[in-house]
N, C-alpha and C positions, 0 to 999 in steps of 0.2 A: 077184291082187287089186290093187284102182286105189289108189294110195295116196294121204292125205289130204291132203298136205302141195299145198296149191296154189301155184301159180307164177303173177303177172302178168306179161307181155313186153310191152317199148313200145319200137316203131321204126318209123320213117316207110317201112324198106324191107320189105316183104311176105316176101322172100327172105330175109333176117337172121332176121324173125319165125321162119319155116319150120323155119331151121335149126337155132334157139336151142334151140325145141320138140322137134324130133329128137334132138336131143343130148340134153336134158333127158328126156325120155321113155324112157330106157334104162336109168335111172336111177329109173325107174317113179315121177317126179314130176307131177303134172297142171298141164299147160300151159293157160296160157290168152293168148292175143296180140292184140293191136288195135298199128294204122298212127296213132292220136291217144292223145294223152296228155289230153284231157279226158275222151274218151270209159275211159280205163283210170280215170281218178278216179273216175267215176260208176260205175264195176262194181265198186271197189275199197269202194265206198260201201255197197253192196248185196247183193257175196257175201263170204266171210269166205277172206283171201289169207294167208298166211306170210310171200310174197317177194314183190317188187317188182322186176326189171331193166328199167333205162329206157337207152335212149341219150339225148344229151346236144343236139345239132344238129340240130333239128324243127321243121318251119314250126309256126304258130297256138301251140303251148306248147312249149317250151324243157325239156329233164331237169331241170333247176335249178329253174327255177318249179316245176315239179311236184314236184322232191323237197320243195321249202319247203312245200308245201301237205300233203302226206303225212307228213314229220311233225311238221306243226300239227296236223292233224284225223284221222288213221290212225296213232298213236303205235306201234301195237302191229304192223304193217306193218314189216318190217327191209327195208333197199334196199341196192340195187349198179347202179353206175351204168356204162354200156360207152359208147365212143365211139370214130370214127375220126380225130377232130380233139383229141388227147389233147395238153394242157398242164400245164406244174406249176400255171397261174394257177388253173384249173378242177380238178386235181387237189385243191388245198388248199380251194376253196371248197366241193365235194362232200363232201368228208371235214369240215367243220366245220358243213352242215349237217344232215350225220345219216348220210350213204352210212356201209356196213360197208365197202367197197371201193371200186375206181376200176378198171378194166380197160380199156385201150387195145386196138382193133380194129390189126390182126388176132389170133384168140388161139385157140389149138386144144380140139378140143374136153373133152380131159385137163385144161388148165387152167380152163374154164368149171367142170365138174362140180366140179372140187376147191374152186372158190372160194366155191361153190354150198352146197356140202356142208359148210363150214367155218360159212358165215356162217349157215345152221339149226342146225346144233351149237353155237352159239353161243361157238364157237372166236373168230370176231371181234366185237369191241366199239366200238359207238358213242359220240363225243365228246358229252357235253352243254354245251351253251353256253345262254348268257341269251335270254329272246325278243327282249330290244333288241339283240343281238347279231346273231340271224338275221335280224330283218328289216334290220338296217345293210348285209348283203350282197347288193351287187349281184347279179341272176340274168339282166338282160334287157342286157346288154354282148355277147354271142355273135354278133359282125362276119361272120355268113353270108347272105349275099345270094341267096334261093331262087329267085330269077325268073330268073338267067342259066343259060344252059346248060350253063356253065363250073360252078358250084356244084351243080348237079343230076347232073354226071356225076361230081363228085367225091362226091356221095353214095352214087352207083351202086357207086363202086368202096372204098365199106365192104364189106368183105367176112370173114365169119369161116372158120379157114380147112376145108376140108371135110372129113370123115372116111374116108379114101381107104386104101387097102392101101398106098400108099407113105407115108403119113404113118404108118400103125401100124409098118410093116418099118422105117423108115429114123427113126427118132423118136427122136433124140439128149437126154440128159436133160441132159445139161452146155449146151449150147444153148438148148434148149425148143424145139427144130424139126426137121422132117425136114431131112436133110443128106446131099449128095450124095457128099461122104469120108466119111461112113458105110455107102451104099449100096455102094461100093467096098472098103471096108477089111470093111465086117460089124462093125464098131465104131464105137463112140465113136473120134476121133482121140487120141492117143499126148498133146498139148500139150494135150488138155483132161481126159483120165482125169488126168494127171499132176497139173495143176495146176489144176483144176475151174475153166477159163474157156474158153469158146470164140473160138478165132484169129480164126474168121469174123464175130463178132459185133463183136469188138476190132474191126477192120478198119474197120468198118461206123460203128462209133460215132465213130472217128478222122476220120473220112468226113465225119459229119455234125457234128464240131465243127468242123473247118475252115471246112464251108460256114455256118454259123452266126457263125462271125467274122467274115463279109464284112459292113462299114457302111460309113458313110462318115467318114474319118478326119478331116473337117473338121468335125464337129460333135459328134463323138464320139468319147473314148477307151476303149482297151484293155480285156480284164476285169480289171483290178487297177485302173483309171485312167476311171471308165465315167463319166466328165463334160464339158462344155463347154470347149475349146480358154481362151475365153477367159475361163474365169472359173477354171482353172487357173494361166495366167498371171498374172492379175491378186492372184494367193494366193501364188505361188511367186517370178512373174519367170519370165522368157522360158527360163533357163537349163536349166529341168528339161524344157520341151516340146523342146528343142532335140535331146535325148536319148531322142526319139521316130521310128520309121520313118514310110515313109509309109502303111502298113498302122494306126499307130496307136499298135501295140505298144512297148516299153521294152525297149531292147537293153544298157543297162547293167547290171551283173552284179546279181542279185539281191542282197546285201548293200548293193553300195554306192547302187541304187536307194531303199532303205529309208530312207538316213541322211538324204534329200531330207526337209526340217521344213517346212511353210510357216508364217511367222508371222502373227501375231493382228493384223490393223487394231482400227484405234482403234474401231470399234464395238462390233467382239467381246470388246474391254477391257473398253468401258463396259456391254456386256451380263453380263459374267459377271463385274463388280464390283458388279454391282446384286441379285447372289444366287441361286441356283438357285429355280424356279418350281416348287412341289409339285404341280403339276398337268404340267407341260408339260417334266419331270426323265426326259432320253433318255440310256440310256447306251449306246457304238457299240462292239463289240468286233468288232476285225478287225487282224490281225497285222504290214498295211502300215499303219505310221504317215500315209502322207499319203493315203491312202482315209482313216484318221479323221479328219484335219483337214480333208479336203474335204468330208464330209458333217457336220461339226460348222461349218463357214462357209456350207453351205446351209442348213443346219436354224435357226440360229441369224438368220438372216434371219427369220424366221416366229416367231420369237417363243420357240422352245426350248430350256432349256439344256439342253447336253451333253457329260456325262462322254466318257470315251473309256479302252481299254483294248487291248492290244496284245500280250494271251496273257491264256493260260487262269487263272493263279493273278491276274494283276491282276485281271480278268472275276470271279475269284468273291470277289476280299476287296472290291473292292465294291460286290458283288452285295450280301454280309453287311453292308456299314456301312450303307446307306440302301436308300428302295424306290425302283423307278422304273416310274412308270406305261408307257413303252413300253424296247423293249430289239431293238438291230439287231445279227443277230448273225452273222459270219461262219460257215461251215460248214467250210472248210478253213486248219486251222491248227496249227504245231506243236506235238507235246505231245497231242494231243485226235484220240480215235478213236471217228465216226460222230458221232453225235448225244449223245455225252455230256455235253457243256458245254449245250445245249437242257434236258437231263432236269435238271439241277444247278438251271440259273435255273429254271426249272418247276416244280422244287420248292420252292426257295429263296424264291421271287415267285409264288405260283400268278396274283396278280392283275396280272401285267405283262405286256403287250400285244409277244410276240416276233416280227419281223419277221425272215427267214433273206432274206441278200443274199448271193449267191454266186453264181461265175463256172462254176461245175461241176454245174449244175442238172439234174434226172433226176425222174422220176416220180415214181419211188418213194422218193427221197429226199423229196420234197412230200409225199407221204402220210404216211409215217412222223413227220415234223415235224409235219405237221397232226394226228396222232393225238395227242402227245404233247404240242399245246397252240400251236402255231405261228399264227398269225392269218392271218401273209402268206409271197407267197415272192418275193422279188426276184430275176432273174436278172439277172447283168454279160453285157454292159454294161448301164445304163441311165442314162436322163436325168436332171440337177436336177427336174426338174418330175414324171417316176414317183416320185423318191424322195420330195418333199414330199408328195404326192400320198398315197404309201403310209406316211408317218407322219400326216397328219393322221386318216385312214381310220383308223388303229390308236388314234388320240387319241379320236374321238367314240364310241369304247366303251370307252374305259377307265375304271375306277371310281373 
C-alpha cells in the first residue's frame, strides 16, 4: 500500500533527484522531484506535501530563498535542507529559518532515511524567530558562479553516496562509512569500538584544519589573534606581534601569552566614561584576555559598549546583573562543556542577540547553537570588518 506521507525533492542534479527517491521509496515514502525550486513552490502550492528536501546551490532560486518562501506561505510543510557546498555560515542561516536539519553531501543512504524519519516524527523541532528577523537574513550571498565549467563540474560531483553491497558489508557505525579496516578486520577497528572515534576520520579532520590555517600572515592573525597586524600593534606595541611566527601563530607558552593586556587609548576612556548605551550594551566572553580587548577596541569604534569576561562564572554574574542586547561568545573555554554557557545566556537573555566566534568551527556545532538561539557563527580567524559586520547584523534585530 502507497503511503501517504508525501515527499518534495529539489536539486538542480536529475541523478541526486533519482537517488534521493530510491532511497526514499524503500521506505514506501512517495517521492516526488523537479531540477527547479520555483517549479517545486508551485506544486508544493497545489498538492498537499509533509516534507520538503532542497539543496542549497541552484541556478534561478537558491535552498534559502525557497526555504524563506516555504515557511512564509507553506507553514505546515517541515524542511531539510542537503548541500555539497556545507558551511557553518549557511548551516546557522537554514536552521534559523525554519530547516529541521542541515545535511552535508556526501551522506549514506542510512543517514538520509534516519533524518527523514526523525523529522516526520516529529523527533525534530523548528526555531521560531520574528518575521523581521527572517527577512533581515540574507539568502542571495551564495558566491557560486554557474556559467564556468569549473562550478558546473563541481556540481556534478555532488554526489550522495550509493547503496552498494560494500557500503551495507563494510558500514562501520563508529565512522558513519564504509571502511576498508573493516572490510579486512570484519569489524569495526579496536581504536574505535574502544574509544567510539574513528582514527580515519581524526586523521582526516587534522588534514583539513591545517589546510584551513593557511592565510596570509601579513594581514591576518592566528585563531586566537584573528585580526589586522597593525591595529594589534597599535593596541599592544610592537612587543606582543614580535612573539608571532611567520605562520601567524603565538609560540609563547600559553599562560604567559594571556597575561599580554592591551591598554585603553584615550578614546576608549572617553567612550566608556560616557556610559554604557542601552541599545548598543555588547558583552565578549572569550577566555584570551587580549581577543577581548581587541574586539572591545574594534567594536567600540562603531559606537558600542562593551563588557568583556574571561570565563564562565564572570560570563554569568553578568549576564545576571544587566541585559545586553548582543552577546559574542567563545565556544572553547575552561570550565564549560559544549554548549552550556550558550543555553545559560539563552535563558538567562532569551532576547540577546548571541554571536558564537570560535577557532574550532564544525557543522554541527552551528546547528546546534542555531537551534538553541545563536543568530550567527563566526569562525577564527576573521577580519575587524567580518566582526563589525556581524555585530551590526546582530544589532538591526535586536529588540
Amino acid at each position: 500500500m502507497e503511503n501517504q506521507t508525501k515527499i518534495m525533492v529539489v536539486d538542480d542534479e536529475l541523478g541526486i533527484c533519482k537517488n534521493v527517491e530510491k532511497i526514499l521509496t524503500k521506505n514506501n515514502y512517495t517521492v516526488v522531484h523537479t531540477q527547479s525550486a520555483r517549479k517545486a513552490l508551485e506544486m508544493m502550492k497545489k498538492e498537499s506535501f509533509s516534507l520538503l528536501i532542497s539543496d542549497i546551490v541552484m541556478p534561478e532560486m537558491n535552498g534559502l530563498e525557497l526555504l524563506k518562501k516555504v515557511v512564509k506561505e507553506l507553514p505546515d510543510i517541515k524542511t531539510l535542507m542537503m548541500t555539497g557546498y556545507a558551511s557553518t555560515h549557511t548551516a546557522v542561516k537554514a536552521i534559523r529559518l525554519g530547516a529541521l536539519d542541515y545535511i552535508p553531501k556526501p551522506f549514506t543512504p542510512d543517514e538520509l532515511r534516519a533524518t527523514v524519519d526523525r523529522a516526520l516524527a516529529g523527533e525534530l523541532e523548528g526555531i521560531t524567530i520574528t518575521d523581521e528577523e527572517r527577512d533581515a537574513i540574507e539568502v542571495m550571498d551564495i558566491d557560486i558562479d554557474f556559467g564556468t565549467d569549473a562550478a558546473r563540474n563541481l556540481v556534478k560531483q555532488e554526489a550522495i553516496v550509493e547503496e552498494t553491497t560494500t557500503v551495507r558489508e563494510f558500514y562501520c557505525n563508529v565512522g558513519k562509512m564504509a571502511c576498508d579496516v573493516m572490510e579486512k578486520l570484519g569489524t569495526t577497528c579496536k581504536t574505535g569500538l574502544q574509544k567510539n572515534f574513528c582514527p580515519k576520520l581524526k586523521a582526516l579532520e587534522k588534514k583539513k584544519a591545517k589546510a584551513a590555517a593557511v592565510f596570509n600572515p601579513k594581514t591576518m592573525i592566528g585563531i586566537d589573534q584573528p585580526f589586522d597586524y597593525d591595529e594589534v600593534v597599535a593596541i599592544t606595541g610592537p612587543e606582543y606581534v614580535q612573539y608571532m611566527n611567520r605562520d601567524g601563530f603565538a609560540y609563547l607558552p600559553y599562560e604567559e601569552l594571556k597575561k599580554v593586556t592591551p591598554v585603553r587609548t584615550k578614546q576608549d576612556q572617553a567612550t566608556y566614561a560616557a556610559g554604557p548605551s542601552v541599545l548598543k550594551n555588547i558583552l565578549v566572553v572569550d577566555d584570551e584576555v587580549s581577543v577581548n580587548h581587541n574586539i572591545r577596541k574594534i567594536l567600540t569604534k562603531n559606537g558600542f559598549h562593551v563588557d568583556q569576561a574571561a570565563s564562565k562564572d564572570e560570563a554569568v554574574e553578568k549576564i545576571n546583573q544587566q541585559p545586553y542586547r548582543i552577546v559574542l561568545l567563545d565556544l572553547r573555554m575552561p570550565g564549560v562543556s559544549g554548549l552550556e554557557l550558550l543555553k545559560t545566556i539563552s535563558k538567562a537573555q532569551p532576547f540577546a542577540k548571541v554571536i558564537i566566534i570560535t577557532g574550532y568551527a564544525s557543522i554541527e556545532t552551528a546547528i546546534d547553537a542555531a537551534r538553541i538561539g545563536a543568530v550567527d557563527y563566526l569562525s577564527k580567524p576573521f577580519t575587524p570588518d567580518e566582526l563589525r559586520n556581524v555585530a551590526e547584523r546582530a544589532y538591526a534585530i535586536a529588540v
